[in-house]
C-alpha positions as MATLAB code, in Angstrom:
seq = 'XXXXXXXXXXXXXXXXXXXXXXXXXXXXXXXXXXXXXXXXXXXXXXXXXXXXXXXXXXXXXXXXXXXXXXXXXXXXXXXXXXX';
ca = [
       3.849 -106.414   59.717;
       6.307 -104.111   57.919;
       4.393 -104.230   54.387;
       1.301 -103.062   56.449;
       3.759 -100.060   57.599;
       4.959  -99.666   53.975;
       1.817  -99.316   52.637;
       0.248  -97.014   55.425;
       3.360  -94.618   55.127;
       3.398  -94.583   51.465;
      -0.607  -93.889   51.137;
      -0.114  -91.379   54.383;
       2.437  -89.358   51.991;
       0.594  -89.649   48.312;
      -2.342  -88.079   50.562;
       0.050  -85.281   51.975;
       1.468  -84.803   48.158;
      -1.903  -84.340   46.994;
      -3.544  -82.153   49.778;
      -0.033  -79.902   49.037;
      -0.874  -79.647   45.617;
      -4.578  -78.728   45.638;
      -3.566  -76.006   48.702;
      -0.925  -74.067   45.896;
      -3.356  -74.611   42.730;
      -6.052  -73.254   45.108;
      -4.063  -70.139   45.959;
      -2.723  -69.302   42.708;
      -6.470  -69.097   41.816;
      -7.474  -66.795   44.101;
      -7.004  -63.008   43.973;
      -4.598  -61.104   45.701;
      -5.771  -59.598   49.351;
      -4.511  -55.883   48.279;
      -6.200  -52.539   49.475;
      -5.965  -50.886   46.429;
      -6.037  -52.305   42.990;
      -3.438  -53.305   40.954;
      -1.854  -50.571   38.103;
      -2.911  -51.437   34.504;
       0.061  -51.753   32.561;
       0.032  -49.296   29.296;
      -1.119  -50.891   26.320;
       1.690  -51.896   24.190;
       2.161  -49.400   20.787;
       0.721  -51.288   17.768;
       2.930  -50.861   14.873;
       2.543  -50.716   11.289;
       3.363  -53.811    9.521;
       5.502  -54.363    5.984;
       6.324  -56.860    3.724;
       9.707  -57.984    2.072;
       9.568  -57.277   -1.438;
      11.540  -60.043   -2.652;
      10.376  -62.931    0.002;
       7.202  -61.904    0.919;
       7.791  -62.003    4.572;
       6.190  -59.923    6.899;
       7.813  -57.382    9.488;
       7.562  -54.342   11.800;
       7.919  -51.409    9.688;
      10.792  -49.732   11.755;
      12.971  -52.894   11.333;
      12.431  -52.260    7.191;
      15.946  -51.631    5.124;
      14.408  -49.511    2.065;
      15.962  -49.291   -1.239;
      14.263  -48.322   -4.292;
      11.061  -47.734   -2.766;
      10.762  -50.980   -1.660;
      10.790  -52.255    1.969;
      12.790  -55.170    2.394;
      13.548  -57.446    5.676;
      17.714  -57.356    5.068;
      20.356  -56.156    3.428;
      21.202  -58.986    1.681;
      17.008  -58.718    0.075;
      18.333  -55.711   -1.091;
      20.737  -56.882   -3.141;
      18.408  -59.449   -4.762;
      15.599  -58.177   -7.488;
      11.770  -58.017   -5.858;
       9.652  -61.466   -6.720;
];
């Protein structure tokens, strides 16, 4: 008689677990119930790329240590002769 309890309790609560998580996957997927609509977020700045010239590398241009006309990604590229 108790295994017939186990096994009704533990089936009773995998059906509870998975009734819980269909009810939060099903209201993450619906919209939110706001009047008015949400604020669009400003488009992020695109910025103008570089390269390293002695490893190649690619960067943002404002992080760019120049020397020599060149655009390198550190100081210590600097220091070292373009590739």
């Amino acid at each position: 008689m108790s295994r017939v309890l186990f096994w009704i309790l533990l089936v009773g609560l995998v059906v509870l677990a998975i009734r819980a998580k269909l009810k939060g996957l099903a209201a993450r997927q619906q919209p939110p119930l706001d009047d008015e609509p949400r604020a669009h977020k400003p488009a992020a700045q695109i910025e103008s790329m570089t390269q390293c010239a002695h490893c190649g590398i690619h960067f943002p241009a404002s992080e760019a240590v120049q020397a020599d006309g060149h655009d390198y990604c550190s100081p210590g590229h600097v220091r070292l002769p373009p590739q």
